[in-house]
N, C-alpha and C positions, 0 to 999 in steps of 0.2 A: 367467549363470544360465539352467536349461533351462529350458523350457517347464512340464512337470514340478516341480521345485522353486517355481519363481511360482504355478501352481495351489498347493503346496503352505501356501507362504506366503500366498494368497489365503482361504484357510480358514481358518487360524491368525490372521487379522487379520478375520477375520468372525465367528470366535468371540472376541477378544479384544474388540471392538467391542460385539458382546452385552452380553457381561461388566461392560461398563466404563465404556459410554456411558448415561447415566440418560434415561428417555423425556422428560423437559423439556428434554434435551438433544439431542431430535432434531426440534424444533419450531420453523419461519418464527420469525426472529429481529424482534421483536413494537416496541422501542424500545432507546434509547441503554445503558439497563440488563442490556438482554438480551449485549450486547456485554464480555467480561471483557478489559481492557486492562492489567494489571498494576500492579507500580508501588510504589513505595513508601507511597502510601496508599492502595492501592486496597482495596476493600472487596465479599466477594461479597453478589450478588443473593439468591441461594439455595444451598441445600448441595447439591442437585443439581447449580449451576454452578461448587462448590468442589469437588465430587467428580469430575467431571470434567475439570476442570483437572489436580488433582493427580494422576488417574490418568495423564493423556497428559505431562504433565512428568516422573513417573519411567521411563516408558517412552520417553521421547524424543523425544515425538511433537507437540510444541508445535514442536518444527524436525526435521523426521524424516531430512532429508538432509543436516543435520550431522554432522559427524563425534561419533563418542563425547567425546571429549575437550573438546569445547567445547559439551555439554548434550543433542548430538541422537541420532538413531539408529543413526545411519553407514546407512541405506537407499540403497542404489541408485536411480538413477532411472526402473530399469523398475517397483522395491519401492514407493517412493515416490510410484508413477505407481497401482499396485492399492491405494494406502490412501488416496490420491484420489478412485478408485472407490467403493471401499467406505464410505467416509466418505458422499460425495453417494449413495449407494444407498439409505443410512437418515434421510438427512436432518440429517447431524451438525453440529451447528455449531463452527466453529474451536473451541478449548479455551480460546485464547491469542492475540488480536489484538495487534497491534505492529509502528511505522514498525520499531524497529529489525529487527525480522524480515524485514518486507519489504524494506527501503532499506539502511539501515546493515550489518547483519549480511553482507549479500553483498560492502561495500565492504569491509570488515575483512577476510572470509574473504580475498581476492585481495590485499588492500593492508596489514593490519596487520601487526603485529610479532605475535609470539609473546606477549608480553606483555601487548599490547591483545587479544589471542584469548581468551587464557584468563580474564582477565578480565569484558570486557565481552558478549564471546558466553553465557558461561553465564550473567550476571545475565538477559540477555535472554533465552534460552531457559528458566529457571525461572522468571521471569517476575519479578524482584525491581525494574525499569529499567523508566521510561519513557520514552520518545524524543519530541523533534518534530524539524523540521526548519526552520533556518532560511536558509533560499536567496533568495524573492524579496523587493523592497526596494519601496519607493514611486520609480517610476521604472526598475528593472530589476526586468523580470518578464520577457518572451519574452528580450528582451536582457540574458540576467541577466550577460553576462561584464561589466556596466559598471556592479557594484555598487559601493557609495562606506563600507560600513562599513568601519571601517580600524582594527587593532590597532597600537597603536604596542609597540618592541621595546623591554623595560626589561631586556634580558639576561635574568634567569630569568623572566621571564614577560610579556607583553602588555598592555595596557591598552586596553581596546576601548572603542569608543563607534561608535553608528548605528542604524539601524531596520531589522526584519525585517516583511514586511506576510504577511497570509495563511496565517500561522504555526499547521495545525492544532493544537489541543489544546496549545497553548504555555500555557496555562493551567492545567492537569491534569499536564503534562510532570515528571519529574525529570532528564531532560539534555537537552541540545539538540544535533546536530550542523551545526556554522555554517560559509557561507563568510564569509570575514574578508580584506578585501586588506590585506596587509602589505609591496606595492614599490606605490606610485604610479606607478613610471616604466614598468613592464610590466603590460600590460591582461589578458595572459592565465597570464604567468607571475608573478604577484604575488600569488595569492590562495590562502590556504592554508586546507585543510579542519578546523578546531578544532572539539574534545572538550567541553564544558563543562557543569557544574551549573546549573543553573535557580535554585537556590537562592540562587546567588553577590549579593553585596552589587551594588546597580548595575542587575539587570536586572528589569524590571517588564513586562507586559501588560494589553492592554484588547482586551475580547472586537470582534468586528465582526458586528454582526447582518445578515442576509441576510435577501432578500423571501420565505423560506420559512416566514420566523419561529422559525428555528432554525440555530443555524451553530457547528461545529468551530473556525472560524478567530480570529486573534488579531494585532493590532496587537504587536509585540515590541522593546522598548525596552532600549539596553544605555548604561548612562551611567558612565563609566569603572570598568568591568568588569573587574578584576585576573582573567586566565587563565593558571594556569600552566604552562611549555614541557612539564614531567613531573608525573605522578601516581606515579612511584614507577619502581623498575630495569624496563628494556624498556615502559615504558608513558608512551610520549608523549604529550602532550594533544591531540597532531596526528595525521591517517592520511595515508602517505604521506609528500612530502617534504615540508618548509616553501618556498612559494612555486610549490609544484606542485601543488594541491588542484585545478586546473580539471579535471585526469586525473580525480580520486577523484569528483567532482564530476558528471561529462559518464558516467564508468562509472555510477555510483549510478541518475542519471536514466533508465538504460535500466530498471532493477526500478523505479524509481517507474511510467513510462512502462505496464509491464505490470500492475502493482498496478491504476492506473486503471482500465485494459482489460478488467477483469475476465478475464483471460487465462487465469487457472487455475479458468475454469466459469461466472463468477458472470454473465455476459451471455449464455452460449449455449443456456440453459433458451427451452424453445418454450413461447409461450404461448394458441397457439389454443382448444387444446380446453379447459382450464380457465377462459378468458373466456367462451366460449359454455357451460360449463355452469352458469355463475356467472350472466349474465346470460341465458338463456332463447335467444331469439331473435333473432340478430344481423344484421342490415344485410347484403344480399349485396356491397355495394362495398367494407363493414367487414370483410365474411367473407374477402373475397381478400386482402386488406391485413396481416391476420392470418396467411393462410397464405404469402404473400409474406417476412413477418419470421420466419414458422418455419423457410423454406428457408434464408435470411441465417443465420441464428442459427444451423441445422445447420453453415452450410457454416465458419462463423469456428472455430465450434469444432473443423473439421476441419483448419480451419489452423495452430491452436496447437497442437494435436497434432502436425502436420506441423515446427513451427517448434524443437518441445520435442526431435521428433528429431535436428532437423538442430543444435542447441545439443549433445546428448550424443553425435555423432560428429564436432565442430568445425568444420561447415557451414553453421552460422549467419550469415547477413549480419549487417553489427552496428548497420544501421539496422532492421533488423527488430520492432525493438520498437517505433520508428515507425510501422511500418503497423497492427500490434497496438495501438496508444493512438489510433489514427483509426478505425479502423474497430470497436473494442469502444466507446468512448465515443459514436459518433454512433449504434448501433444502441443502445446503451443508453437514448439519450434518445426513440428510436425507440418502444422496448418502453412507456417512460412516456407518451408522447404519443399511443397504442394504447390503453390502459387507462386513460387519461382520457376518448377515443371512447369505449370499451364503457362505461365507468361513468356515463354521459351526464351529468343534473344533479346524481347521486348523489355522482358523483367530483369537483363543488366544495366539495362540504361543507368546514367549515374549521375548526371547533372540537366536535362532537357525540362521545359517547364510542361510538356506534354506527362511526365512524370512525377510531377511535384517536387522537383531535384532527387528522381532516384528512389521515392518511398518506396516502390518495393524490395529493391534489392538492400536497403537500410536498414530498413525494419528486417529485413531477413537476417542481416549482420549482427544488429544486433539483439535478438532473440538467445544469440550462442553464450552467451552470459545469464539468460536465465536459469540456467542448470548450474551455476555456481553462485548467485548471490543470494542473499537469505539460505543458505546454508548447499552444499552438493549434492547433486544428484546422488552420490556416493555414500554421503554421510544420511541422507534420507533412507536410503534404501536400508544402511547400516542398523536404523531406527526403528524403522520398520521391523528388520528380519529377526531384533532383541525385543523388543517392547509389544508388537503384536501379534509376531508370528510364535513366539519364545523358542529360537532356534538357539540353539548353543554354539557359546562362541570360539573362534578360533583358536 
């Protein structure tokens, strides 16, 4: 596409935007409500955020660089890259949050059938599906290939039992996508990537509360769980092979890995100048500190730019999103522990409605767990210092 045409389609999606996006829908995303997740019961906040929704779903734009056929745009990724733009220009917020957007959707695009595309891609991009995911266990978490939930083979279908820990919104979910080991004898080839309802007889959760006093996550319990091999012609309840799921598995966690990262914006906003105009007169050891995470913060976002190139001309390293879930998660918690500085005793508050019950020091709470989910700061670094740097191991 020229130069020319992109200008052209940059207007056309700035006036569409106008048009489309409602002013409550271009406003700091305030509590858990302000977030539309889909779903089979989901319910909107306001007609603003129903009209918003439904306008970026007939237009595509709840996955804009989907293909048409399975709910999206068909957008390019230079297209897709100016409605990016434009989007953070006016302050829009997503229309349509969802694992499977983020996570699943990308494993399907590369690994489903044709049957699972048409399918489960457009529930998700119209927003009709919820996803969670169920990967780590009590006991495999970094080491998740030594998970122990195990389907046994009753020919048309499986019989699961075992525990999922950390299971966001497995609570709110209407499917899950699960590793399940189905060989004991093989540690990595034994575990197959399964499709299932939440609904199904057998599977139950219990919330887990966090020191923030608020938490997504979920204890996920399957106590012989009847899942069947097929949902119907070309739609298997498995992505990929049976017994091969560590592939769908190890690909998938690279989009979780960037989801975290805030990769696509959400950590590379500078926060100087509106700290200091928010609080008056700032500390000069605070002041540098600030403009220290403004240059960090420039330069990450200069990388994923950089990274997003080298992905659409097939230059990508494919530990890359390694570096991108270390270095977006640790400046994230960066940006939090900065704005608990500037907000000095103000930013303990913990329950006043002057606070929003506490968001900053909540959100600060729990920031400390993005350096352990989707895989550690530890084990990133570990990845990094084998696979890009090729340092020799211990």
């Amino acid at each position: 596409m020229s130069n020319s045409d992109l200008e052209a389609f940059r207007a056309e999606t700035r006036a569409w935007l106008e048009a489309n996006c409602p002013p409550e829908m271009r406003q700091p995303v305030r509590d858990e409500e302000d977030v539309y997740w889909g779903g089979r019961n989901a319910t909107f906040k306001s007609e603003a955020q129903k009209a918003w929704f439904e306008a970026a779903r007939d237009k595509g734009y709840t996955v804009p660089a989907w293909p048409k056929e399975y709910g999206g745009a068909g957008l390019s990724p230079a297209q897709a890259k100016v409605l990016r733009e434009e989007m953070a220009a006016i302050g829009a917020r997503p229309p349509l949050s969802s694992f499977g957007i983020w996570m699943l959707g990308p494993a399907l695009l590369h690994f489903g059938t044709e049957g699972q595309k048409q399918r489960f891609l457009n529930e998700i991009a119209r927003g009709e599906i919820r996803w969670c995911q169920g990967y780590s266990e009590p006991g495999s978490g970094s080491d998740l290939v030594s998970l122990q939930t195990f389907g046994e083979d009753k020919g048309d279908h499986w019989v699961v039992n075992g525990q999922k820990i950390w299971t966001s919104y497995a609570d709110k979910a209407d499917w899950i996508f699960c590793l399940v080991r189905t060989d004991k004898e093989d540690k990595y080839r034994g575990i197959t990537f399964m499709l299932y309802d939440m609904a199904s007889e057998g599977v139950s959760t219990k919330p887990i509360l966090l020191i923030s006093g608020n938490s997504p996550f979920c204890e996920t319990f399957f106590d012989d769980v009847s899942v069947p091999k097929s949902y119907g012609e070309d739609v298997p309840a498995y992505v990929g092979e049976i017994n091969r799921g560590w592939d769908v598995a190890k690909y998938l966690l690279g989009h979780e890995r960037e989801m975290i990262s805030g990769a696509d914006g959400g950590n590379t906003g500078t926060i100087g100048a509106a700290l200091t105009r928010a609080n008056g007169e700032v500390d000069p050891v605070l002041r540098a500190e600030l403009a220290q995470f403004d240059v960090d913060a420039l330069a990450y976002g200069a990388m994923g730019e950089k990274f997003l190139d080298e992905i659409k001309v097939g230059k990508a390293h494919p530990a890359q999103p390694n570096m991108m879930k270390y270095a977006g998660t640790e400046l994230n918690k960066r940006r939090h522990e900065l704005m608990m500085a500037a907000g000095g005793s103000h930013a303990l508050e913990w329950e006043s409605e002057e606070t929003s019950g506490g968001k900053p020091s909540r959100n600060w709470l729990r920031t400390k767990a993005n350096s352990i989910e989707g895989g550690t700061s530890e084990v990133m670094l570990n990845v990094i210092s084998k696979r890009i740097l090729d340092l020799p191991g211990a």
